[in-house]
C-alpha positions as CSV (number, residue, x, y, z in Angstrom):
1,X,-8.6,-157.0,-29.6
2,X,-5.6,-154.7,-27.9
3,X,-3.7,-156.9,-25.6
4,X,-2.7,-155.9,-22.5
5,X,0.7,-155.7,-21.0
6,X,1.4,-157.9,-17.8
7,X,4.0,-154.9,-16.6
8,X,3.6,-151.3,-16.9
9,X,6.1,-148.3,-17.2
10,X,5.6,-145.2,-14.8
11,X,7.5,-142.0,-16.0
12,X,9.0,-139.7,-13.3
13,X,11.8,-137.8,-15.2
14,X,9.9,-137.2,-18.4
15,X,11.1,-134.3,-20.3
16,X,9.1,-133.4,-23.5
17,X,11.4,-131.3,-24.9
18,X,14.6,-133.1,-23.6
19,X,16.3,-135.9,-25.2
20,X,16.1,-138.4,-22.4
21,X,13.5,-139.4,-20.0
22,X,13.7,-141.7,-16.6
23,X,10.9,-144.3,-15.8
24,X,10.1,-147.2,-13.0
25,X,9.1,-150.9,-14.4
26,X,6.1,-151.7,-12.7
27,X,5.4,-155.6,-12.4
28,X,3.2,-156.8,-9.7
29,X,4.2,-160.4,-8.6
30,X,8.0,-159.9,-9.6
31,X,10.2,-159.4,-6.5
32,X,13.2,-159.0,-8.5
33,X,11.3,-155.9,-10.3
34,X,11.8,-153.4,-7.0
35,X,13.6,-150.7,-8.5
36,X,10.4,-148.1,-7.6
37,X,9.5,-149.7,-4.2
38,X,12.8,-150.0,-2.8
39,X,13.6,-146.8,-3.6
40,X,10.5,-145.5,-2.1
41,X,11.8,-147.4,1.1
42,X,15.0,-145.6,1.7
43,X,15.7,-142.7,3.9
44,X,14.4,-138.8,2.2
45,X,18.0,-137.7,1.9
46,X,18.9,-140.8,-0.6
47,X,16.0,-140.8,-1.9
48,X,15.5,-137.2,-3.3
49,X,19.9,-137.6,-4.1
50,X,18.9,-140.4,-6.1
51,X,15.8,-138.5,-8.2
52,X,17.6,-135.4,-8.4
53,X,21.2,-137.2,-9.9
54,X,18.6,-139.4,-12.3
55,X,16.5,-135.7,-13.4
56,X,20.1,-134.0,-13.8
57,X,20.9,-136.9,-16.4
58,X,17.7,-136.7,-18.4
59,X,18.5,-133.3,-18.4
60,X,21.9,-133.3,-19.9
61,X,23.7,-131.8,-16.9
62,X,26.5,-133.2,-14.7
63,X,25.0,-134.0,-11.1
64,X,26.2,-131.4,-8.4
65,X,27.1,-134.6,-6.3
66,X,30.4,-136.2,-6.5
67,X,29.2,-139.0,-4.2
68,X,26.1,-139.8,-6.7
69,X,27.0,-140.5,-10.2
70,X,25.8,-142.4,-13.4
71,X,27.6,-145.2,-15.6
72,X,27.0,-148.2,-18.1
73,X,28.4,-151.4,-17.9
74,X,28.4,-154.2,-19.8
75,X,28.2,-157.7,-18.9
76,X,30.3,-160.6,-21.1
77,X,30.5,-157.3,-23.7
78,X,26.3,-158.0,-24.5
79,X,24.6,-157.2,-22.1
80,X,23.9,-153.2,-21.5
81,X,22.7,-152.1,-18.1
82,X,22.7,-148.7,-16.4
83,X,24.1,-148.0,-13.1
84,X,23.4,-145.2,-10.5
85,X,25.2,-145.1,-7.8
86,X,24.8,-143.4,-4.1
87,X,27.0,-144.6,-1.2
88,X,26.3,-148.0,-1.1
89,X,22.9,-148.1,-3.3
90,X,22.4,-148.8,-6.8
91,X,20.0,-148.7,-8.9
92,X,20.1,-150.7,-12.2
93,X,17.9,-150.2,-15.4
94,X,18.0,-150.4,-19.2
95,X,18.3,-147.8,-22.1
96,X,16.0,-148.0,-25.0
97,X,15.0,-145.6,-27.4
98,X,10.9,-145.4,-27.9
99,X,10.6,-142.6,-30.5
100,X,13.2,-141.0,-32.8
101,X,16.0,-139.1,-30.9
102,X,14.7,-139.7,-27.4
103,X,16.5,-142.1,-24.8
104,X,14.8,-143.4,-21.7
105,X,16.6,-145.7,-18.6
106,X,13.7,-147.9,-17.4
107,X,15.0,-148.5,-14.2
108,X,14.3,-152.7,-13.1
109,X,16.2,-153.1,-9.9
110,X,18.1,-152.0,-6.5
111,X,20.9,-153.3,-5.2
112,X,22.1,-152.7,-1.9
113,X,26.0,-152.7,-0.5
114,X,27.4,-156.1,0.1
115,X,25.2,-157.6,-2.8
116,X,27.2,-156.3,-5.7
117,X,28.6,-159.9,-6.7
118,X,25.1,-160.1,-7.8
119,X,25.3,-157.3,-10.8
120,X,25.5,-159.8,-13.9
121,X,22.2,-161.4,-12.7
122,X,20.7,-157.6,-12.2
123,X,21.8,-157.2,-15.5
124,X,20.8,-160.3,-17.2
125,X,17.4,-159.7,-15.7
126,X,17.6,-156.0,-17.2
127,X,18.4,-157.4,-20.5
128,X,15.6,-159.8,-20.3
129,X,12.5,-156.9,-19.9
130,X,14.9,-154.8,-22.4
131,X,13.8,-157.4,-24.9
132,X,10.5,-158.2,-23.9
133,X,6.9,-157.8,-25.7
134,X,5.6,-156.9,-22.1
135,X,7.6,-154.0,-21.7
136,X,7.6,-153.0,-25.9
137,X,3.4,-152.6,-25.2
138,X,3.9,-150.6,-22.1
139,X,5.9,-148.2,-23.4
140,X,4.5,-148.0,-26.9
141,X,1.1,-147.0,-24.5
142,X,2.9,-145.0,-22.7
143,X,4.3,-142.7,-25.7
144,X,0.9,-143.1,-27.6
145,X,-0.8,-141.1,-24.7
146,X,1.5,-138.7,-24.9
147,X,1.4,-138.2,-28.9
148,X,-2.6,-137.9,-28.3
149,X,-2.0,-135.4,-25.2
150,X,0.1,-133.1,-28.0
């Protein structure tokens, strides 16, 4: 009997032939997990700035805004969390590595300004699915539909 993941992943910079990819945890009864709908929330403009900088990264280029811009930090040296910044939004994630030679940022949670004293929880948290069986099943589904699509 398959067991089912209590979270899902949703890709939205997926590239096939790229080495990274960009994806939204989806977990339905987590507030802290708002990464996707706060995102959805903002104005257009920051929005489509945020999805463009994130598709420029998965596709290996420098983003054509200076404002926008990507970076890793780590919290108490363990604990590895990405960071894109816009103005005063950010949106925090994790890196994993689901097949051979492909990285993907599974982006958990948003942060807005004034909140920021906040980041080592966001990235605790971030750690936390990083590591879980949850999110190992969703994204092994995820990359077995693909394998079966090819």
């Amino acid at each position: 009997m398959e067991v089912l993941p209590l979270c899902s992943i949703e890709m939205f910079a997926d590239r096939p032939k790229a080495r990274r990819g960009a994806a939204f945890l989806i977990f339905d009864g987590n507030e802290k997990v708002n990464a996707k709908t706060k995102l959805s929330r903002l104005k257009w403009s920051v929005e489509n700035t945020f999805k463009t900088t994130i598709e420029d990264w998965a596709d290996g280029i420098e983003t054509k805004n200076p404002l926008c811009h990507y970076r890793r930090i780590k919290i108490e040296g363990k604990y590895d969390c990405a960071v894109f910044e816009y103005k005063h939004h950010r949106l925090y994630g994790f890196f994993c590595q689901p097949k051979e030679g492909y990285s993907l940022c599974i982006f958990v949670a948003y942060l807005p300004m004034r909140q920021w004293d906040k980041e080592a929880e966001i990235c605790m948290l971030c750690e936390g699915f990083r590591t879980s069986l949850d999110v190992r099943r969703a994204m092994e589904s995820i990359f077995k539909e693909q394998k079966n699509e090819n």
